[in-house]
C-alpha positions as CSV (number, residue, x, y, z in Angstrom):
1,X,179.0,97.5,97.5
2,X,180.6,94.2,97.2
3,X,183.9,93.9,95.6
4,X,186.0,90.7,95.5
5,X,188.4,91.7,92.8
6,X,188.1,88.2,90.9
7,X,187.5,89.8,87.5
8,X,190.1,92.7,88.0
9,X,192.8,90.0,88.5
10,X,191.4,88.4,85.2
11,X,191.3,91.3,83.5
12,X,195.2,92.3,84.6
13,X,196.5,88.9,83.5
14,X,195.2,89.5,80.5
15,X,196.5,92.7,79.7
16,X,199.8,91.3,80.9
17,X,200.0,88.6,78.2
18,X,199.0,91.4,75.4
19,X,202.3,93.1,76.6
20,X,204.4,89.8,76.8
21,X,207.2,89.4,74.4
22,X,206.8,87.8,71.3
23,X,206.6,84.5,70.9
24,X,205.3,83.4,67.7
25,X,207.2,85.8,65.7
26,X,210.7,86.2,66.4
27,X,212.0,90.0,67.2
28,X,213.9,90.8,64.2
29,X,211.3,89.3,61.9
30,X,209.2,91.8,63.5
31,X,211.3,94.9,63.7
32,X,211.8,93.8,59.5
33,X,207.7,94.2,59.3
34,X,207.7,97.7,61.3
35,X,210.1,98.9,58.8
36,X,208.4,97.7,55.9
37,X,205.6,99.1,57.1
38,X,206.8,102.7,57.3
39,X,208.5,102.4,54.1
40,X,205.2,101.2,52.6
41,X,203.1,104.1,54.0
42,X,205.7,107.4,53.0
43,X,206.4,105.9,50.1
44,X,203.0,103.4,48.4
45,X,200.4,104.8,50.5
46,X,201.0,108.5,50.3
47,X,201.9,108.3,46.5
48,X,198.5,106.4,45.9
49,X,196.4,108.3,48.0
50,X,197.9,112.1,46.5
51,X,195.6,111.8,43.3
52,X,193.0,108.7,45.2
53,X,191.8,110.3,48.5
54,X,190.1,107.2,51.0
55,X,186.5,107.5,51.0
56,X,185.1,108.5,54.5
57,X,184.7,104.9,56.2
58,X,184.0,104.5,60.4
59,X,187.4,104.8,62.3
60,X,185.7,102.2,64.8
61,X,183.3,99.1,64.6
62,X,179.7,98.7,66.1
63,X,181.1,98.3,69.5
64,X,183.0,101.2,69.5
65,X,186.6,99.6,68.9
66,X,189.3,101.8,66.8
67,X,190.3,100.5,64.0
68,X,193.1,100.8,62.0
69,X,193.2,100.4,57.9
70,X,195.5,97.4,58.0
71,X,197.1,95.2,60.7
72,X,200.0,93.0,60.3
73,X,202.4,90.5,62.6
74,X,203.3,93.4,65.2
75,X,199.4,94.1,65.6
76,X,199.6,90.1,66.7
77,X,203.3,89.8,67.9
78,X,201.9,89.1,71.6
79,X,200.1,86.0,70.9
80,X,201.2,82.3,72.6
81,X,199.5,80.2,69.6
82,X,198.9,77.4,72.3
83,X,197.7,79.8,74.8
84,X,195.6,81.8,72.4
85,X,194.7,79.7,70.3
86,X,195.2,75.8,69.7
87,X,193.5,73.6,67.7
88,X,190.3,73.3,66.9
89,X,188.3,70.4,69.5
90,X,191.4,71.5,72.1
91,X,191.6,73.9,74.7
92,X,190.7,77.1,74.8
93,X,189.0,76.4,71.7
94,X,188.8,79.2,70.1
95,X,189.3,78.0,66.6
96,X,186.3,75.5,67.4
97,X,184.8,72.8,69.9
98,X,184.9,70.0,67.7
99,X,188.0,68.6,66.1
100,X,186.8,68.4,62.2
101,X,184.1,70.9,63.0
102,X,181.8,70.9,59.8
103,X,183.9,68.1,57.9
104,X,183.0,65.8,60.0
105,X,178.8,67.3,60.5
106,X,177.7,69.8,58.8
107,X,175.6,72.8,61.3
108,X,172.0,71.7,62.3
109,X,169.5,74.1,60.1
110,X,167.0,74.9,62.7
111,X,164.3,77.2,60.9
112,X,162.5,79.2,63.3
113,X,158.5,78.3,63.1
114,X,155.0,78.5,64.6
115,X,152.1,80.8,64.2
116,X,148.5,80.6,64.3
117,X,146.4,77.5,65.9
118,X,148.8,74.2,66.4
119,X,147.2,72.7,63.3
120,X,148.9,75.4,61.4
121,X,152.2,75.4,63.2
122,X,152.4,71.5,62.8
123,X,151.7,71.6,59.2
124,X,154.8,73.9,58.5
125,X,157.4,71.8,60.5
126,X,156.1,68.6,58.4
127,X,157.2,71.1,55.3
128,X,160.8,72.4,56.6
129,X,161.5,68.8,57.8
130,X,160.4,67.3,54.5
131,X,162.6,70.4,52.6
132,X,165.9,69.6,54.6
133,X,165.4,71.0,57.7
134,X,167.5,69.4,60.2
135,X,166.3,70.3,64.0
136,X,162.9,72.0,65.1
137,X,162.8,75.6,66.5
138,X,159.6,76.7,67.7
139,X,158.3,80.1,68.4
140,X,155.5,81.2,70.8
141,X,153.2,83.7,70.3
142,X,152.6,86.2,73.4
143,X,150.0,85.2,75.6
144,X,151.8,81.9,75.6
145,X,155.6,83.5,76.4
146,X,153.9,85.3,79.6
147,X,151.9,82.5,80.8
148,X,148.3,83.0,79.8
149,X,145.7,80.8,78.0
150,X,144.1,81.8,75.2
151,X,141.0,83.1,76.7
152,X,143.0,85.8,79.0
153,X,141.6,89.7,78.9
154,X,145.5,90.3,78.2
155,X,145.5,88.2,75.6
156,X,142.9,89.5,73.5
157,X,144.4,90.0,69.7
158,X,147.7,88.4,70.2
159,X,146.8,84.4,69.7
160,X,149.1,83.2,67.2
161,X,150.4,86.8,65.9
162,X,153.9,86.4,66.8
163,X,154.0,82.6,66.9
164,X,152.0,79.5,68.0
165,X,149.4,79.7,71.0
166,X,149.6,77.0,73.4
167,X,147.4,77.0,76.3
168,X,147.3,73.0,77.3
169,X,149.0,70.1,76.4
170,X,146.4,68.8,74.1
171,X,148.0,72.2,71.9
172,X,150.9,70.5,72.1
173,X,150.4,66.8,70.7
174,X,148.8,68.7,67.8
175,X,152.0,70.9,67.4
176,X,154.1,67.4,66.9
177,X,151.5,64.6,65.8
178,X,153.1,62.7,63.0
179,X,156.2,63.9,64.0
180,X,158.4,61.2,66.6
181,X,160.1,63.1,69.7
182,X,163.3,60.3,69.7
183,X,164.0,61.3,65.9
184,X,164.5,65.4,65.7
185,X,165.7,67.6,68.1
186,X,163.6,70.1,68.9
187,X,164.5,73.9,70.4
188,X,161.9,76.0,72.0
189,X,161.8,79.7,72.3
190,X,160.6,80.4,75.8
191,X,161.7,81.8,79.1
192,X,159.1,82.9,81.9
193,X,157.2,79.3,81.1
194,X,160.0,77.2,80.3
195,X,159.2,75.0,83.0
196,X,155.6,74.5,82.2
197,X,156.5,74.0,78.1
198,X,159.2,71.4,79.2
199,X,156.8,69.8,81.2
200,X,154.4,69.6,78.3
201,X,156.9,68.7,75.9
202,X,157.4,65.7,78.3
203,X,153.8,65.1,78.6
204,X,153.7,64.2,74.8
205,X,157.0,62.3,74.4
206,X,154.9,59.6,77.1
207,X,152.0,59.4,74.7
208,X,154.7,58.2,72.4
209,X,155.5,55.7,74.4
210,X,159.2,57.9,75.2
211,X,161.3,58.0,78.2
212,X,162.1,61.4,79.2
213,X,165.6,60.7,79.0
214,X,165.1,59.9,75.0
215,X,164.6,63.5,74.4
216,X,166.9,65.6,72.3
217,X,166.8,69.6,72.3
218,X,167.1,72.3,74.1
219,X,164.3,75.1,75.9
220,X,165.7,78.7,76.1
221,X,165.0,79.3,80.2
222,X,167.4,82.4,80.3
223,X,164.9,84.6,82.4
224,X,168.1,87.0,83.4
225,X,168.1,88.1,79.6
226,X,163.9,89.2,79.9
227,X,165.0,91.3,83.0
228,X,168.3,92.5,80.6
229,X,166.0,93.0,77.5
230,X,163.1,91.3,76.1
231,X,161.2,92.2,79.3
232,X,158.8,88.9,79.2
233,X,158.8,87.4,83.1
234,X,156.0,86.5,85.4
235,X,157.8,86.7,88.8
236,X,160.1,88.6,90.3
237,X,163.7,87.2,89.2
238,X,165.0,85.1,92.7
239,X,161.4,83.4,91.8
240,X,162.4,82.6,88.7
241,X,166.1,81.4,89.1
242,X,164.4,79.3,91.7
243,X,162.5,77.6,89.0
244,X,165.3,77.0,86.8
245,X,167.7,75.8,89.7
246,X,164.8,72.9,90.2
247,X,164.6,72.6,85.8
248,X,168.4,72.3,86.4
249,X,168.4,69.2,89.1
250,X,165.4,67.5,87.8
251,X,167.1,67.5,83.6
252,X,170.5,66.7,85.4
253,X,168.4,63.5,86.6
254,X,165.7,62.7,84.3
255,X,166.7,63.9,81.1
256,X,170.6,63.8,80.3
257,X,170.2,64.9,76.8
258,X,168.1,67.7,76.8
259,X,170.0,71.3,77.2
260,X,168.0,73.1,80.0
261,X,168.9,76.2,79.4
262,X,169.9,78.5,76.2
263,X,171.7,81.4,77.5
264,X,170.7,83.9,75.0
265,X,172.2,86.8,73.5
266,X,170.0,87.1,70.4
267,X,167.7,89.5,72.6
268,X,170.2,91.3,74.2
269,X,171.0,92.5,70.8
270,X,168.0,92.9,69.6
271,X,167.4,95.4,72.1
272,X,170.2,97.6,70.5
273,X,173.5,96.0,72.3
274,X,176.7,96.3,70.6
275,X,178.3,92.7,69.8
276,X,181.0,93.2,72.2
277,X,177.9,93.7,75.2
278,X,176.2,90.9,74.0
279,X,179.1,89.3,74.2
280,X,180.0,90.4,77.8
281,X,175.9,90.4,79.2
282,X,175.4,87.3,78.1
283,X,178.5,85.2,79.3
284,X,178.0,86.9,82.8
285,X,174.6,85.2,82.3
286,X,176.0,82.1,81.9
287,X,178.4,82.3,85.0
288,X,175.2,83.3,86.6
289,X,173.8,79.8,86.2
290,X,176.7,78.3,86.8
291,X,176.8,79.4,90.0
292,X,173.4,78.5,90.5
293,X,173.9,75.3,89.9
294,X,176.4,74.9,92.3
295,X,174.9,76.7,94.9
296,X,171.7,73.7,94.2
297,X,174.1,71.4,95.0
298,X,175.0,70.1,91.9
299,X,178.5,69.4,90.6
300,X,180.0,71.7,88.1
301,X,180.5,68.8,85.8
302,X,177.1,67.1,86.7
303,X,175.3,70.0,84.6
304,X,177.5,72.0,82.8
305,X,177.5,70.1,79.2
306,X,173.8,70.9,79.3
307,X,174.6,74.1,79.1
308,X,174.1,76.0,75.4
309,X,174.2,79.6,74.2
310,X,172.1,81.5,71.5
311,X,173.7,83.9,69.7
312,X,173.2,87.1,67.5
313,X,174.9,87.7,64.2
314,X,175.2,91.1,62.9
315,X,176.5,93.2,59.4
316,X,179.8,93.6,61.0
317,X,181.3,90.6,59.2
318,X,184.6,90.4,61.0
319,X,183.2,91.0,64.6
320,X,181.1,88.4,64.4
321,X,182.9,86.3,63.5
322,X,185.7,87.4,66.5
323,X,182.5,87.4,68.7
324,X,181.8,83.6,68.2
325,X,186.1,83.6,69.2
326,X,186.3,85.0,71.8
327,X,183.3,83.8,73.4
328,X,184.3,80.5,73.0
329,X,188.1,80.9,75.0
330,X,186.4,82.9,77.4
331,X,184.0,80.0,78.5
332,X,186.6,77.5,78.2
333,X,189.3,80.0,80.6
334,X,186.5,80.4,83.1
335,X,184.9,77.1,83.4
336,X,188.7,75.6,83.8
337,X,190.1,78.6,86.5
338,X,187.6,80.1,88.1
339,X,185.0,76.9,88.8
340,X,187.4,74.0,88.3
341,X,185.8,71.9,86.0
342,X,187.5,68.9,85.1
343,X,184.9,67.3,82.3
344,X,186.3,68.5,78.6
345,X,182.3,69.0,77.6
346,X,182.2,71.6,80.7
347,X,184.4,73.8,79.2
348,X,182.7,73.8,75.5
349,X,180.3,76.7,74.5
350,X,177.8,75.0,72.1
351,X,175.7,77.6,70.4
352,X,172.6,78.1,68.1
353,X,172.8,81.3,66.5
354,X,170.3,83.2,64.2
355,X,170.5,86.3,62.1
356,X,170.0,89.8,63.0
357,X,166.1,90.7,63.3
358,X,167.1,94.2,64.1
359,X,169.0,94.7,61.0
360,X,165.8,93.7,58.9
361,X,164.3,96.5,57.2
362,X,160.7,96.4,55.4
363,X,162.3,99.2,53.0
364,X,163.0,97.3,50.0
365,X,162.8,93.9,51.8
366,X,164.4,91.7,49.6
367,X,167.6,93.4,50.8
368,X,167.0,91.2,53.7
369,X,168.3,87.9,51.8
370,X,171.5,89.5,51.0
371,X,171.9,90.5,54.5
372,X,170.9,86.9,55.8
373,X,173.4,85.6,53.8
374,X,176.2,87.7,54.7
375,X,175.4,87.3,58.4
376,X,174.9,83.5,57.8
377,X,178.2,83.2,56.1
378,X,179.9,85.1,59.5
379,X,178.3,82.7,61.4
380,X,179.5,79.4,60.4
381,X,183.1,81.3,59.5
382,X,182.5,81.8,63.7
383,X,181.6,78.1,63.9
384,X,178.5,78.0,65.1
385,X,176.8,74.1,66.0
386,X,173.2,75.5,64.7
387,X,171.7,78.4,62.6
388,X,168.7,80.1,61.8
389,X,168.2,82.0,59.1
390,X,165.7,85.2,58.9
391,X,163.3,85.4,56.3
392,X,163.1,88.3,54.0
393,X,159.6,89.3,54.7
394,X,160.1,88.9,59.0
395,X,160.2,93.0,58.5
396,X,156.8,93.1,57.8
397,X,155.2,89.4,59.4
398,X,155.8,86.2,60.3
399,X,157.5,84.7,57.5
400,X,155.4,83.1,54.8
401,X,156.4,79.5,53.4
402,X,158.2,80.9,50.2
403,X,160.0,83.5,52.0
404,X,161.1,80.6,54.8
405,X,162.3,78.2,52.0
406,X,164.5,80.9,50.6
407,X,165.9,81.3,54.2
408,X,166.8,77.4,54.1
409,X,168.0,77.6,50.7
410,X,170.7,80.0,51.8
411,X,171.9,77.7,54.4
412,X,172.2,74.6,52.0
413,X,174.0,76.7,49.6
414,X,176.8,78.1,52.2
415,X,177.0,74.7,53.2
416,X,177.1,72.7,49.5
417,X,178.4,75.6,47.3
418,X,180.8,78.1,48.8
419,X,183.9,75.6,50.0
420,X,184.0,77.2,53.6
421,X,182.5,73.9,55.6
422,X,185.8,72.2,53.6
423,X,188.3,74.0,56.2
424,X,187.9,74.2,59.9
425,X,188.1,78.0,61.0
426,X,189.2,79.3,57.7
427,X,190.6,83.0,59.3
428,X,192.2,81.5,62.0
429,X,195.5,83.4,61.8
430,X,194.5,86.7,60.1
431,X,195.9,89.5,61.8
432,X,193.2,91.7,62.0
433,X,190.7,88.7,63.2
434,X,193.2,87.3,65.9
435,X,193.9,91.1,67.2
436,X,190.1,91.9,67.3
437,X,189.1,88.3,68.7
438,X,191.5,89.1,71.7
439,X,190.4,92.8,72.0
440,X,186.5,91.7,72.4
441,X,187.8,89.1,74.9
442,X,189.8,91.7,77.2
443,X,186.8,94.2,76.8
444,X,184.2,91.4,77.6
445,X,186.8,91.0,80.6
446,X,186.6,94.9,82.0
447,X,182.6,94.9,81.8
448,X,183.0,91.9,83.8
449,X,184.6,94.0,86.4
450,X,182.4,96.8,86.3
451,X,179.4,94.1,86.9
452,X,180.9,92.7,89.9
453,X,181.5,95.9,91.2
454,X,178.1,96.8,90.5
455,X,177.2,94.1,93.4
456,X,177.2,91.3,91.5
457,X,174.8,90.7,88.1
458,X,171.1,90.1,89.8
459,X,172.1,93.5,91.2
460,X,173.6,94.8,88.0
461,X,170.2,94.5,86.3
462,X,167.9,95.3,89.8
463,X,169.8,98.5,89.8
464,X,169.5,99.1,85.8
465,X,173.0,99.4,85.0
466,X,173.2,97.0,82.3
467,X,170.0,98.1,80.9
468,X,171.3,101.8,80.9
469,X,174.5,100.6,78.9
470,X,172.4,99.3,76.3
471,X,170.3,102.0,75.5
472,X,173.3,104.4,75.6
473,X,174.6,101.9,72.6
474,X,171.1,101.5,71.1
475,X,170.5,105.8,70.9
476,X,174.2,106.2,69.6
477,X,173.4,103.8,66.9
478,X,170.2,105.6,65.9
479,X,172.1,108.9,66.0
480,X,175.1,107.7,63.4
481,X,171.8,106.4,61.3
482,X,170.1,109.9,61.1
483,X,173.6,111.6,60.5
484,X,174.3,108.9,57.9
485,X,177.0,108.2,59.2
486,X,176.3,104.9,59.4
487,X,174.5,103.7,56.1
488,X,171.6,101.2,55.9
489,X,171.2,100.2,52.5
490,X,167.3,101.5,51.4
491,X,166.5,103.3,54.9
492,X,169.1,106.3,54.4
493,X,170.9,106.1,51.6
494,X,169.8,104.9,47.8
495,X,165.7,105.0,48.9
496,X,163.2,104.9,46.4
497,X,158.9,105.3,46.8
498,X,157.4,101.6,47.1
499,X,153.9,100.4,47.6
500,X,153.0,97.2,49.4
501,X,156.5,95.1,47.6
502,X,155.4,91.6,48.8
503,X,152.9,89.3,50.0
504,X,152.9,88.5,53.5
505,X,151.4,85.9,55.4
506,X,148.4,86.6,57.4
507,X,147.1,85.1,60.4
508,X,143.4,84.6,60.8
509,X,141.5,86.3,63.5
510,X,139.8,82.7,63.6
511,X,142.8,81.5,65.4
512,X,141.7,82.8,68.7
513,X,138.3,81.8,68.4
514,X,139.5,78.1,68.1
515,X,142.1,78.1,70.5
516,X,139.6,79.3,73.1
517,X,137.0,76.3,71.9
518,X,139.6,73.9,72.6
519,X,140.7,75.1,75.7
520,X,137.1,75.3,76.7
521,X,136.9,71.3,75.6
522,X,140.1,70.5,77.7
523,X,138.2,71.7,80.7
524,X,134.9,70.1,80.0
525,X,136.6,66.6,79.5
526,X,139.7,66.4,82.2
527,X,139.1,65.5,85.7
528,X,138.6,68.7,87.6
529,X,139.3,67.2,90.9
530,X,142.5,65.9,89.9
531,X,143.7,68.8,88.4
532,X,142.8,71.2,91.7
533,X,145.0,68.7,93.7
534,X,147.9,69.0,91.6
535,X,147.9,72.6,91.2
536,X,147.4,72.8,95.3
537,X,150.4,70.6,95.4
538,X,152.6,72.9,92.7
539,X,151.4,75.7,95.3
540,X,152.8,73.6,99.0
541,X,155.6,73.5,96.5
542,X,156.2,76.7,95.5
543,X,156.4,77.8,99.1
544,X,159.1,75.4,100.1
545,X,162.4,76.7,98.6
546,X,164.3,73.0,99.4
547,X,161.4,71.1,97.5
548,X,161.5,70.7,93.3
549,X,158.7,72.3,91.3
550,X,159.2,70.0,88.3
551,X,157.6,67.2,89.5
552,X,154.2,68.9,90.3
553,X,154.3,71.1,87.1
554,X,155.1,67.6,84.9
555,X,151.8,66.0,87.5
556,X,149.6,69.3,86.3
557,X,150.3,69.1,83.0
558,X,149.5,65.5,82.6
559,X,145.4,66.5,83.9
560,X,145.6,69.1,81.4
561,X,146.0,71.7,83.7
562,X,146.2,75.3,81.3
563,X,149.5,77.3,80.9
564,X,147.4,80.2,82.9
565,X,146.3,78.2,85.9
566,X,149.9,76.6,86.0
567,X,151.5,80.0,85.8
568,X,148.7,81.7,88.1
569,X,149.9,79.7,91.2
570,X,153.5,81.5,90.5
571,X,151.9,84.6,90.6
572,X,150.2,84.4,93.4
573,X,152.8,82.9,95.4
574,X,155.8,84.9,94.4
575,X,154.4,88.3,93.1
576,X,155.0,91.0,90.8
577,X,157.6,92.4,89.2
578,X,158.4,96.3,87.6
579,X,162.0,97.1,86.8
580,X,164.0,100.5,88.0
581,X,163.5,103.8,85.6
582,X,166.8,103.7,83.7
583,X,166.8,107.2,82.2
């Protein structure tokens, strides 16, 4: 088992500054507040609490981290305000990467959309763009996030269930007619065929008359997290990383603006990670690609401002918000010491987040709008740079176009209404929020170790281990639920009987029927010859580890090669895939 003690070093130096002597608060200042606080609870707390007895609350947080009822300057007393925490747009950023933060820009609203045919998925971006929307986020349904066409035994009932179907690029120019690739930014959802959607996405920015290098947005890419969680690859994962090593030199290249790879947590959670492993699983991710992009030869600085994160946000108000933190000083500390990076934009984690899907309930689903809100609210207080916000009705569908403008609406309201975009990290300074910030970041820091001395990530996951800490987390959870003693609003505690409560928006089993049509017409009209050769040369490619993929992917797609027939070469040059048994 290989062992090189990097993270164990971290992790000590770490726990040595948490026992370092005060330097923000002077000793006797402190020694005043311990006194004060034992006076406080013989005297206030035990008098209050004789005839008012504390209701029964959690004595730790959804990741399992004690709590205490109240924290004050000695909880805090370690902490090196320039060390720990700066200002915002400086190093280690932790209050923020941007100096004025949402003063200066407002977060981008990115709703996430797409179901059905293109026609449909096109005709509710025109909507959100023309009710405020800000940046594009679209989702994929099934067949189309494993890499198969329409027409596929496998795919059979899913076309356009769980979001748009794409099979060629033709879907694609339908998705965004009317809609100019040099004026939005545009986020897309997808992992085992990123490189075939980017490829596409390219494909219609050059019927616009657009350079690749105009393009704005960013394609999710994080295959480790499917392996972690979501569970949607093609190939086994050194095939994969292979892939996104050539995405990573050819965007580096062609396309300076476009951010290559999402490293997502969202999934991870959704799986049934605590926010402190989502935290942890997805930064080790991140170093992941880091290191893959150095090992392609690339300069750390060369790629690493393309690199973005997409983040969960929970009910846990103030972990979340410590979450968004920590993460960011964590980044920052690792980019600058461990990999040397010199470019200030290197050391920035940028992140889209969007609100829990797993804490959506169809029990009394409008619930679900004061939960987006809350979790909406923790996310900008964590300073996020984008947000989506769940609809009410995603419990029971895809969300329907009232239930998606009530998402937006609570965006614009956080961000015209409530004050908190006035003040750049608002509870920087609370006690409780600095002590748990820095307690996530030296816990993210120990699972860290326990990953490298698993054999490094790749193995971590081959092996199951993360995937075994997860659903440890997820069946605790599920436990406290049926206990109640952890209360969900409506599921165990204050139920009532309820029919049908709201309309939901239903796809038509017609989709199918005319995605398959137009795929058939792709294939009756393109050049058949030309498209064989370019899928032969995407398989000479494949086979050669030193040559780029990109370039015969972008050539396939241009003949209107299919998704499938892209993806098929993969599969038969690379393989299959089945994870370990982790129970």
């Amino acid at each position: 088992m290989k062992e090189t003690g990097y993270w164990r070093k971290v992790l000590s130096q770490v726990k040595k500054d948490r026992q370092s002597r005060p330097s923000t608060y002077n000793i006797r200042a402190l020694a005043k507040v311990a006194r004060q606080r034992q006076s406080w609870e013989k005297k206030t707390v035990r008098s209050w609490t004789k005839n008012r007895p504390e209701r029964k609350l959690e004595t730790s947080n959804l990741s399992g981290i004690p709590l205490k009822p109240i924290y004050d300057p000695k909880d805090v007393s370690y902490r090196d305000y320039s060390r720990d925490e700066g200002f915002p747009g400086e190093y280690p950023y932790t209050r923020g990467v941007y100096p004025t933060m949402y003063r200066g820009r407002l977060w981008t609203m990115r709703m996430f959309s797409g179901f059905g045919t293109p026609e449909d998925t096109n005709k509710r971006l025109l909507y959100l763009l023309e009710h405020g929307e800000t940046g594009l986020s679209i989702a994929f349904d099934m067949p189309t996030l494993y890499g198969y066409d329409p027409d596929h035994p496998r795919a059979e009932g899913e076309v356009g269930r769980c979001g748009v179907s794409v099979g060629s690029l033709k879907d694609m120019e339908i998705i965004f007619e009317g809609i100019p690739l040099d004026k939005v930014s545009t986020s897309m959802t997808i992992n085992a065929p990123a490189s075939v959607l980017t490829a596409m996405y390219v494909g219609v920015a050059e019927r616009q008359g657009l350079q690749p290098k105009e393009l704005r947005g960013t394609v999710q890419a994080d295959i480790l997290k499917e392996y972690i969680a979501q569970k949607e690859w093609a190939f086994p994962p050194e095939a994969h990383l292979r892939i996104i090593r050539d995405m990573m030199v050819y965007c580096t290249k062609e396309m300076p603006q476009w951010n290559y790879i999402s490293i997502s947590g969202y999934h991870i959670r959704e799986a049934g990670s605590s926010a402190l492993q989502e935290l942890a699983f997805t930064l080790a991710d991140g170093f992941a690609y880091v290191d893959l992009g150095i090992q392609a030869g690339l300069n750390v600085d060369d790629f690493a401002p393309r690199l973005s994160f997409f983040w969960n946000c929970g009910m846990d108000f103030f972990e979340e918000v410590a979450k968004f933190r920590a993460a960011r000083r964590i980044w920052a500390r690792v980019m600058k010491e461990k990999y040397h990076a010199k470019d200030p934009r290197s050391l920035l984690l940028r992140t889209h987040a969007q609100n829990s899907g797993a804490s959506l309930t169809w029990q009394q689903p409008l619930n679900n709008i004061i939960r987006t809100t809350i979790e909406a609210l923790a996310t900008v207080i964590g300073g996020t740079q984008s947000l989506h916000t769940n609809s009410y009705d995603e419990a029971w569908a895809l969300p329907s176009e009232k239930a998606a403008t009530v998402a937006l609406r609570t965006q614009q309201i956080i961000a015209e209404e409530t004050g908190v975009a006035n003040v750049t990290d608002p509870l920087g300074g609370s006690y409780y929020v600095e002590w748990l910030t820095d307690e996530m970041e030296e816990r993210a820091y120990e699972y860290f170790d326990k990953i490298e001395r698993a054999g490094g990530l790749l193995n971590a996951i081959k092996t199951g281990f993360i995937q075994r800490e997860i659903a440890e987390t997820a069946y605790r959870y599920q436990q406290e639920m049926e206990s109640k003693d952890r209360i969900v609003v409506g599921v165990n505690k204050y139920k009532v009987e309820e029919k049908m409560p709201i309309d939901t928006l239903k796809i038509d089993t017609a989709a199918q029927r005319r995605q398959v049509d137009r795929l058939n017409m792709v294939r009756k009209t393109r050049n058949e010859s030309k498209v064989a050769d370019a899928l032969q040369e995407l398989r000479k490619t494949f086979q050669d580890d030193k040559a780029n993929s990109m370039y015969p992917i972008i050539r396939a797609v241009r003949e209107y090669a299919t998704l499938g027939e892209i993806m098929d070469v993969g599969r038969k040059v690379f393989g299959e895939y089945k994870e370990p048994p982790i129970l």
